[in-house]
C-alpha positions in Angstrom: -12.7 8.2 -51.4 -13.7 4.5 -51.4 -17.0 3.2 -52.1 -17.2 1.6 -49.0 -16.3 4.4 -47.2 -19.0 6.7 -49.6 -21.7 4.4 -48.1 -20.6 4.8 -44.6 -21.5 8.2 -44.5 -24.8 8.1 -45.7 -25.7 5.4 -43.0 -24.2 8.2 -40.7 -27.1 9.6 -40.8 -29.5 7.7 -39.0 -27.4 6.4 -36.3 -27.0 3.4 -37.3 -23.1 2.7 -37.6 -20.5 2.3 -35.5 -16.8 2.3 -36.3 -14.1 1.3 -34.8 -10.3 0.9 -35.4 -9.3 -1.9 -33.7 -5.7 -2.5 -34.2 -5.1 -3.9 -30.7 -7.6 -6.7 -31.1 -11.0 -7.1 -30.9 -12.5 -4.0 -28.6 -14.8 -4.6 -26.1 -16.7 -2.1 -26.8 -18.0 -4.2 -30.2 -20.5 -6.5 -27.6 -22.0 -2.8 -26.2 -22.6 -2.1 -29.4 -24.2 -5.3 -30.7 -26.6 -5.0 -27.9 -27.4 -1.8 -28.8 -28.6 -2.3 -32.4 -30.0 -5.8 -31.8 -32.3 -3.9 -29.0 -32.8 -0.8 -31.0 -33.3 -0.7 -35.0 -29.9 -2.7 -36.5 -26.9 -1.0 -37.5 -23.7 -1.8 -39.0 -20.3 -2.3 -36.8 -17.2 -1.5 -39.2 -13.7 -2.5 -37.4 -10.5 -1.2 -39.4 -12.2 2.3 -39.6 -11.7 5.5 -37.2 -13.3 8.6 -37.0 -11.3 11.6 -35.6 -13.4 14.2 -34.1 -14.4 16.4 -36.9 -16.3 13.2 -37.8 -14.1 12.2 -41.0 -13.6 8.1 -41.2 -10.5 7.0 -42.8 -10.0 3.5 -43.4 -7.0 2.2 -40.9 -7.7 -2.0 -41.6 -6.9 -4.6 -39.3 -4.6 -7.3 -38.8 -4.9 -10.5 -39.1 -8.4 -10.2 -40.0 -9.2 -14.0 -40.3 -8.3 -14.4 -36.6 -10.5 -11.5 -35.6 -13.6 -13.4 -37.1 -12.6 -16.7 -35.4 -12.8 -14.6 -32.3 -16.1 -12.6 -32.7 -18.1 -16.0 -33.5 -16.0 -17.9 -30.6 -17.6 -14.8 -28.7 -20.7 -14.9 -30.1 -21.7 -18.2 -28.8 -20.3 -17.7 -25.4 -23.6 -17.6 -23.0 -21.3 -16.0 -20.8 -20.4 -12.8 -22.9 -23.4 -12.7 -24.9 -27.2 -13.6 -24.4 -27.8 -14.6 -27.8 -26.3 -15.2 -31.0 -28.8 -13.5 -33.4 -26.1 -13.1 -36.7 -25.7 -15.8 -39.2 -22.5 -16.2 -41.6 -23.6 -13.4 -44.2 -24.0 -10.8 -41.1 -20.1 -10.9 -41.2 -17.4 -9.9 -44.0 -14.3 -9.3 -45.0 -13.8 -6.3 -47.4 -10.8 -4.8 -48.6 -10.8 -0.9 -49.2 -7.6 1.0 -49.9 -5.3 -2.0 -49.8 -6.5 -2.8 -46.2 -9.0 -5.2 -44.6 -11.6 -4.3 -42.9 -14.5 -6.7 -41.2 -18.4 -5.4 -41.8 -20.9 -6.6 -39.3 -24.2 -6.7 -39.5 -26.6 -6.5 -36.9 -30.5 -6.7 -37.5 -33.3 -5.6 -34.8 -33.4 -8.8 -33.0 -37.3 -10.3 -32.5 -38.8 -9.4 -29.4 -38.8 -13.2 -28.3 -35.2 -12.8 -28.2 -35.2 -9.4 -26.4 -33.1 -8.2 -24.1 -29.6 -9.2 -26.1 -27.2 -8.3 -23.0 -24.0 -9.2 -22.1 -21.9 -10.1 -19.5 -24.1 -12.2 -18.0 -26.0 -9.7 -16.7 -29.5 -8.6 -17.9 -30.1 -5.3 -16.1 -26.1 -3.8 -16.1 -25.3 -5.5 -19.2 -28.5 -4.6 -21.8 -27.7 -1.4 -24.0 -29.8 0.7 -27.0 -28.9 3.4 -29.0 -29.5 7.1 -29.4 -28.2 10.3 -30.8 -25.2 9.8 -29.0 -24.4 6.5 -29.4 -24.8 3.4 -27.1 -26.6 4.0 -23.9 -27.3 1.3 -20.8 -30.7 0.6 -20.8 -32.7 1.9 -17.6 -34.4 -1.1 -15.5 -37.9 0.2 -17.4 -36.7 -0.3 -20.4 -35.2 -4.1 -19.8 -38.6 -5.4 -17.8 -40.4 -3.6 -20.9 -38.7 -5.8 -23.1 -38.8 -9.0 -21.0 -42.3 -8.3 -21.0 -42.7 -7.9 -24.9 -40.7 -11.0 -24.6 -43.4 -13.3 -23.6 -45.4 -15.8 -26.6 -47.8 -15.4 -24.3 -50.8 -12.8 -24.7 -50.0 -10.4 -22.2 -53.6 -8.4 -22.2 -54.4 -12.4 -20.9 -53.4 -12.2 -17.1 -56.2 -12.4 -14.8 -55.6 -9.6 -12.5 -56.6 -10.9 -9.0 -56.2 -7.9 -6.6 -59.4 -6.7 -8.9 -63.2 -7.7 -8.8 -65.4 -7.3 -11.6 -66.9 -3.7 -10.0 -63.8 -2.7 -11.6 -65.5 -2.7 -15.1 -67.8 -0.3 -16.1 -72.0 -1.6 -16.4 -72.5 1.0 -18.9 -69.5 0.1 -21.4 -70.7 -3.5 -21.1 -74.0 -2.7 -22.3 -72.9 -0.3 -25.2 -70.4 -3.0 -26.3 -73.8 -5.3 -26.4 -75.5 -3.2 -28.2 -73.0 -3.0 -31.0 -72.0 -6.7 -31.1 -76.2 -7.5 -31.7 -76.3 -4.6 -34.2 -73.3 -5.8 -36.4 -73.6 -9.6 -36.0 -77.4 -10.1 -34.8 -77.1 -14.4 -35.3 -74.1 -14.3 -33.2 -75.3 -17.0 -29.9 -73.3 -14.5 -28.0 -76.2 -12.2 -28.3 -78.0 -14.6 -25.9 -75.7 -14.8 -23.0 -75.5 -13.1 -19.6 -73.0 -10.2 -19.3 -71.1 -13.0 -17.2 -70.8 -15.2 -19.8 -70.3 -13.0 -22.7 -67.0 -11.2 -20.6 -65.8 -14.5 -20.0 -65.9 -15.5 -24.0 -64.6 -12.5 -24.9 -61.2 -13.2 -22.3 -62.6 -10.0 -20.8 -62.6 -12.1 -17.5 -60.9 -14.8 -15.8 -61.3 -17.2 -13.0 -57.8 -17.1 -10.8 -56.3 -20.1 -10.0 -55.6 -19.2 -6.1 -59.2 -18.2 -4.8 -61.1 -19.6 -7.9 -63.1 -16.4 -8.5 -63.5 -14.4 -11.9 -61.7 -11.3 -11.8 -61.0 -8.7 -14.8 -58.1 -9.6 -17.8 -55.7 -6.7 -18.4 -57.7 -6.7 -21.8 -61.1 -6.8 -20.1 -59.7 -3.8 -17.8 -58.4 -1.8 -20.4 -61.6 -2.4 -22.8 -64.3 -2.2 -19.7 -63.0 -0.7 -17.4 -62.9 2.5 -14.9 -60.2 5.0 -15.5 -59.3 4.8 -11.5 -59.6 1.3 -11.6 -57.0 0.6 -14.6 -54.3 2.8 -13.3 -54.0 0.3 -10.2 -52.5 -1.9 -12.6 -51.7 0.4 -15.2 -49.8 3.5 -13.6 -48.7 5.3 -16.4 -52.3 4.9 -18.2 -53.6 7.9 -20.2 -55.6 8.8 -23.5 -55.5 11.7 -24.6 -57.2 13.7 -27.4 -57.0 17.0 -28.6 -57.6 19.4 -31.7 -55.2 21.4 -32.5 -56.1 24.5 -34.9 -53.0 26.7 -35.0 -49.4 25.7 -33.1 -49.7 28.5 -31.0 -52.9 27.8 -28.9 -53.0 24.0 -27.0 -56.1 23.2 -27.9 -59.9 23.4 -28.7 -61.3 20.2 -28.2 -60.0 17.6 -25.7 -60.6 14.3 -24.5 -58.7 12.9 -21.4 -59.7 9.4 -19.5 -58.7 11.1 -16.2 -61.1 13.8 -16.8 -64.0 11.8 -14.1 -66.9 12.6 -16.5 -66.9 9.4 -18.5 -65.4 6.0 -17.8 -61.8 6.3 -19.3 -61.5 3.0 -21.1 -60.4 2.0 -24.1 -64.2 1.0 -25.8 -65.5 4.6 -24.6 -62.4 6.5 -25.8 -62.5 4.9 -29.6 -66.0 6.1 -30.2 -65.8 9.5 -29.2 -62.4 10.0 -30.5 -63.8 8.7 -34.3 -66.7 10.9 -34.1 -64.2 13.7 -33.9 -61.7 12.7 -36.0 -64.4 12.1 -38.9 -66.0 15.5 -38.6 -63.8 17.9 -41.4 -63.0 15.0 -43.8 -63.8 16.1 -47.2 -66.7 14.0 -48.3 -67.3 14.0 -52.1 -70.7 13.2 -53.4 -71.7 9.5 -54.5 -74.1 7.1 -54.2 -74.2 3.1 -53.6 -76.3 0.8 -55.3 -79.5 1.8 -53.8 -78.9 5.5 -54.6 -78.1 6.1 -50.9 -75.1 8.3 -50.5 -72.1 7.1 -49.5 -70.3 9.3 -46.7 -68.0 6.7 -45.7 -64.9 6.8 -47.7 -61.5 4.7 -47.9 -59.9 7.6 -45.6 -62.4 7.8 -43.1 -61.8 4.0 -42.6 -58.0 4.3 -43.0 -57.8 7.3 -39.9 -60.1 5.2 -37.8 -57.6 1.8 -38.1 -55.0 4.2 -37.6 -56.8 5.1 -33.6 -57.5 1.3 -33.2 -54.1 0.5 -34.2 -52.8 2.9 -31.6 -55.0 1.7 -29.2 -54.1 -2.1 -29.5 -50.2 -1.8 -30.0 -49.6 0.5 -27.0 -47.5 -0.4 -24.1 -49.8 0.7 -21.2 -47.4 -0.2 -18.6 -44.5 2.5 -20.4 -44.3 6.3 -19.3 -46.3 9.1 -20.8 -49.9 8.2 -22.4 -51.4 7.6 -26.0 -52.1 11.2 -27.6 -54.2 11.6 -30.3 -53.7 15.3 -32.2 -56.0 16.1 -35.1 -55.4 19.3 -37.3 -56.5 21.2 -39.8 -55.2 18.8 -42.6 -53.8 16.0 -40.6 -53.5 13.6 -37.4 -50.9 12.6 -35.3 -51.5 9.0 -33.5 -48.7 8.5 -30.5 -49.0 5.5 -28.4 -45.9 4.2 -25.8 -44.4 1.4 -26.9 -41.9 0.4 -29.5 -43.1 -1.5 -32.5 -42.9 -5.6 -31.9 -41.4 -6.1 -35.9 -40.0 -4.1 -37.9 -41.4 -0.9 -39.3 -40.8 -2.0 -42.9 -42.5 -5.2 -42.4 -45.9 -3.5 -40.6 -46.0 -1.5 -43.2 -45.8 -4.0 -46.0 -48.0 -6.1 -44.1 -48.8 -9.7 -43.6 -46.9 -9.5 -40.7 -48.3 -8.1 -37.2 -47.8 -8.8 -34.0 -50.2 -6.8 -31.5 -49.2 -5.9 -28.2 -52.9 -6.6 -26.8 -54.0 -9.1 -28.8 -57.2 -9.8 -27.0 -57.9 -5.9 -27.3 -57.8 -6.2 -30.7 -60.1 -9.3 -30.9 -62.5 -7.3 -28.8 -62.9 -4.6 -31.6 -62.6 -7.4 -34.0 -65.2 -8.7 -33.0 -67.7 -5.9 -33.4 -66.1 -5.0 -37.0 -63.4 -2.4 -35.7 -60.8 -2.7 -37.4 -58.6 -4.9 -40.1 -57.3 -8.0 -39.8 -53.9 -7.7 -37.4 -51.4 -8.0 -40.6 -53.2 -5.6 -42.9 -54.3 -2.1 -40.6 -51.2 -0.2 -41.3 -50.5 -1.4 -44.9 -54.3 -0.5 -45.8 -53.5 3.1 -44.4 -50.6 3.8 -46.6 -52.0 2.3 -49.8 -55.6 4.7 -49.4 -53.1 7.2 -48.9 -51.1 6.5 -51.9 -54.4 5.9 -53.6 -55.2 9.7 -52.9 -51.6 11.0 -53.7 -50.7 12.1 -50.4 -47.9 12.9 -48.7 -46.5 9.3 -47.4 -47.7 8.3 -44.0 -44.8 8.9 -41.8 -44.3 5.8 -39.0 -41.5 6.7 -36.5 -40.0 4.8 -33.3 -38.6 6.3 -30.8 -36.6 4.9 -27.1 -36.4 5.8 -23.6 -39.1 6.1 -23.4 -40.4 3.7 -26.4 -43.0 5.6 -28.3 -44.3 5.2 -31.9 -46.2 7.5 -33.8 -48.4 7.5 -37.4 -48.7 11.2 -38.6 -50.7 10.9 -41.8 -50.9 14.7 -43.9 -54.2 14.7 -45.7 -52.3 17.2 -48.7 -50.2 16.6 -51.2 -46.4 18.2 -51.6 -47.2 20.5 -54.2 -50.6 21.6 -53.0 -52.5 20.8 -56.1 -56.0 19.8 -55.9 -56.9 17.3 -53.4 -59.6 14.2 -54.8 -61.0 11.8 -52.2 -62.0 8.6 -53.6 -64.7 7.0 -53.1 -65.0 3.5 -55.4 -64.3 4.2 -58.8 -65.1 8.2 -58.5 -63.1 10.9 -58.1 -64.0 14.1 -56.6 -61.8 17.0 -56.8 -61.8 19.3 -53.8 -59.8 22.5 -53.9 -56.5 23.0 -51.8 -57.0 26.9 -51.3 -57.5 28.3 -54.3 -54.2 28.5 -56.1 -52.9 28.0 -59.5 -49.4 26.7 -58.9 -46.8 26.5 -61.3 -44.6 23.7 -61.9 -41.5 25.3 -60.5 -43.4 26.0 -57.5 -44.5 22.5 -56.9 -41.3 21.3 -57.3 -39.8 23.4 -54.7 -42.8 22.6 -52.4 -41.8 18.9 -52.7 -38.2 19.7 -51.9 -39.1 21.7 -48.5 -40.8 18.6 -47.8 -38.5 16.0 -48.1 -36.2 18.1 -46.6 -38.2 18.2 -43.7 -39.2 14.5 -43.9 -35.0 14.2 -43.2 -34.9 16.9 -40.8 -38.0 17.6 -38.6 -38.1 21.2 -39.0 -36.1 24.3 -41.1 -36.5 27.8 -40.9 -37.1 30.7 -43.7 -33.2 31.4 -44.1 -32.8 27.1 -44.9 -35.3 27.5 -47.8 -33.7 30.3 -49.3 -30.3 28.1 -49.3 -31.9 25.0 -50.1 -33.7 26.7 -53.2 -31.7 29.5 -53.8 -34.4 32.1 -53.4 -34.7 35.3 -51.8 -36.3 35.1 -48.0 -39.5 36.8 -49.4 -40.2 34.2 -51.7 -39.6 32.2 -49.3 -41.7 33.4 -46.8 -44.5 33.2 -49.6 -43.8 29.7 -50.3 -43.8 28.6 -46.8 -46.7 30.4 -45.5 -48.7 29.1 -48.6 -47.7 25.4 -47.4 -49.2 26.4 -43.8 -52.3 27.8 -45.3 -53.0 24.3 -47.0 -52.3 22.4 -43.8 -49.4 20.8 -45.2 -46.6 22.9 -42.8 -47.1 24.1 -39.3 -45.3 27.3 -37.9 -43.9 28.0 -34.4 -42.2 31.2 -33.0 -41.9 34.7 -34.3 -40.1 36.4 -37.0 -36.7 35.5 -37.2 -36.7 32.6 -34.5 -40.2 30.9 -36.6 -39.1 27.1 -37.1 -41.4 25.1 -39.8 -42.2 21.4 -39.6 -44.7 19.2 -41.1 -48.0 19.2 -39.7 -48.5 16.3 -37.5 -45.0 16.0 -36.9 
């Protein structure tokens, strides 16, 4: 087997390669395809290479291979077959496997500004993404989504003129006060009517037809009344609930529909921390002053992760944000697809929030990092402690992302919060595990990290162990929060928790 074709199967496996033979010519089907990976995550288009149904690729080449390239970059830059040219000369190449040519392109996520990539002329019929199953037209939610995310423009900026300013919530307004004089008393802010301060703060607008202020989409999300934001806002939702076993729903929950509290974004962030802090093992130290110190590097890093949610969701997209805590871990799911790549938020420098006034809001009152540093602060306090990886995952149709951050490590030794230059062991259970058992912990899990979920009779192949010490294993790993369970017996799947 060829190198080349060694490497296309393990890019098989996250659906994000497409081959076709191509003897006849270059196939139409190529410009579906490009849309779909420039609109979903990328992928890699190899013609010269077919896959017969039992999903084996065999290298077939094509001719004249040269001419084929003339024709995808004549095609390329035809406004009339393609929307945009996003490839540059090292996106395309000619390799030769097996004696026979093939052409490799590749095609990276386009930006957002260059979002929709459609062809045909036609945005709505001719815009395509990818799934499980290959290409897929997009529905017309999904193209005005991205025309949307399309704009340089702050979209949490638009002053919404069917609204007045009864649409925003007195009480909110005043909490928000309170905080901005407690956490920045010398601000001049401080001073200025609740008028003035919401129109500073881009919370309000005055439109240009009637000249009167109304609310922003960020003012209405940040201030205002759950029945007031879903008349802009259909879809709108936040949702939070603690989870302690997979088999009941819930214990705790907190919906903005629920008509006992005002549903907005400001409201929801402060009860939803309070919650999410109570559980989070706090070791003993002291600061300076010999005051002890119960804020540590994690209880900052799971409250950026609900203000990241909050300020990167697509409010206009289907289903709402959901916030799951757990035993030993939390699950934050907002709609909306990320607006750069995942590797990029994560390395950070680079960020690009949906509601960018939102986020100067909580700014503003010391909520959260700067915009290109949340999510990369979360994974280093996270590597810092020795945890399982934080887990960032995208999703389409409808776009959702989700953090799922496992307070545990793989192989369930003891757990040490940090706080500045202590460390603080706290016990996970109270096993002794052996090295062989760690290392088969860690393999369940990065099985599962590939996966999603395996059952008792997949451990016992994928560690060649009987199903009893199997069973032991894995219900050891749900015990220290690392694993949840679901169904009985024989039919019990395993996943990890937050996942």
């Amino acid at each position: 087997m060829s190198q080349l074709i060694t490497e296309l199967y393990k890019r098989k496996e996250n659906n994000r390669l497409e081959v076709k033979r191509a003897r006849e010519g270059v196939p139409q089907t190529l410009w579906e395809t490009y849309s779909s990976f420039a609109n979903t995550m990328g992928g890699t288009i190899i013609l010269g290479v077919d896959e017969d149904t039992s999903g084996n690729l065999q290298v077939a080449g094509v001719p004249d291979a040269e001419r084929y390239v003339k024709t995808i970059w004549n095609t390329l830059n035809n406004r009339q077959k393609v929307s945009r040219n996003i490839l540059v000369e090292h996106n395309i190449r000619l390799e030769e496997t097996e004696g026979k040519n093939v052409i490799v392109i590749g095609v990276p996520r386009a930006a957002r500004t260059d979002k929709p990539i459609f062809i045909n002329g036609d945005v709505y019929s001719g815009s395509y993404r990818r799934n499980g199953d290959g290409d897929y037209h997009c529905s017309e939610d999904e193209v005005r989504n991205m025309i949307r995310d399309s704009s340089r423009s702050p979209a949490d900026l638009v002053v919404l003129e069917a609204l007045g300013l009864d649409a925003l919530c007195a009480d909110t307004i005043q909490k928000y006060r309170r905080r901005l004089a407690t956490v920045k008393p010398d601000l001049s802010w401080n001073q200025l009517s609740d008028e003035e301060l919401l129109y500073r703060l881009n919370a309000i607008g005055r439109s240009e037809k009637d000249a009167y202020l109304h609310p922003t989409a960020a003012g209405l999300l940040m201030f205002g009344y759950h029945y007031e934001i879903v008349k802009e806002f259909p879809s709108y939702l936040l949702d939070y609930r603690e989870v302690t076993d997979e088999e009941s729903r819930w214990v705790d929950r907190i919906v903005s529909n629920a008509a006992n509290w005002s549903g907005n974004l400001f409201d929801f962030y402060f009860l939803v921390a309070e919650k999410l802090m109570v559980g989070i093992k706090t070791p003993f130290a002291l600061d300076e002053n010999m005051v002890r110190i119960d804020d540590t590097p994690v209880h900052k890093a799971v409250r950026e992760a609900l203000v990241n949610s909050l300020v990167h969701a697509n409010y206009y997209e289907r289903r709402g944000l959901v916030v799951i805590k757990r035993k030993n871990s939390f699950e934050f799911s907002n709609p909306g697809g990320l607006r750069i790549c995942p590797e990029a938020a994560i390395d950070g420098g680079l960020s690009d929030p949906r509601n960018g006034t939102v986020f100067t809001m909580f700014m503003l009152i010391n909520i959260g990092e700067r915009a290109d540093s949340g999510l990369s602060n979360i994974f280093a306090v996270w590597k810092q402690q020795k945890w399982i990886e934080p887990i960032l995952s995208e999703t389409f149709n409808p776009e959702r992302t989700a953090l799922n951050l496992v307070m545990g490590k793989a192989s369930g030794e003891k757990v040490a919060i940090k706080s500045g230059d202590k460390k603080v062991a706290i016990k996970s259970g109270d096993k002794e595990l052996g090295k062989k058992t760690e290392e088969q912990r860690n393999q369940i899990i990065e099985y599962l990290r590939k996966n999603k979920e395996c059952t008792n009779a997949i451990v016992c192949e994928l560690l060649n162990i009987r199903e009893s010490r199997a069973r032991i294993i894995l219900g050891q790993m749900v015990e220290d929060g690392l694993l949840v369970a679901k169904g009985e017996n024989k039919g019990r799947v395993y996943r990890i928790a937050g996942l």
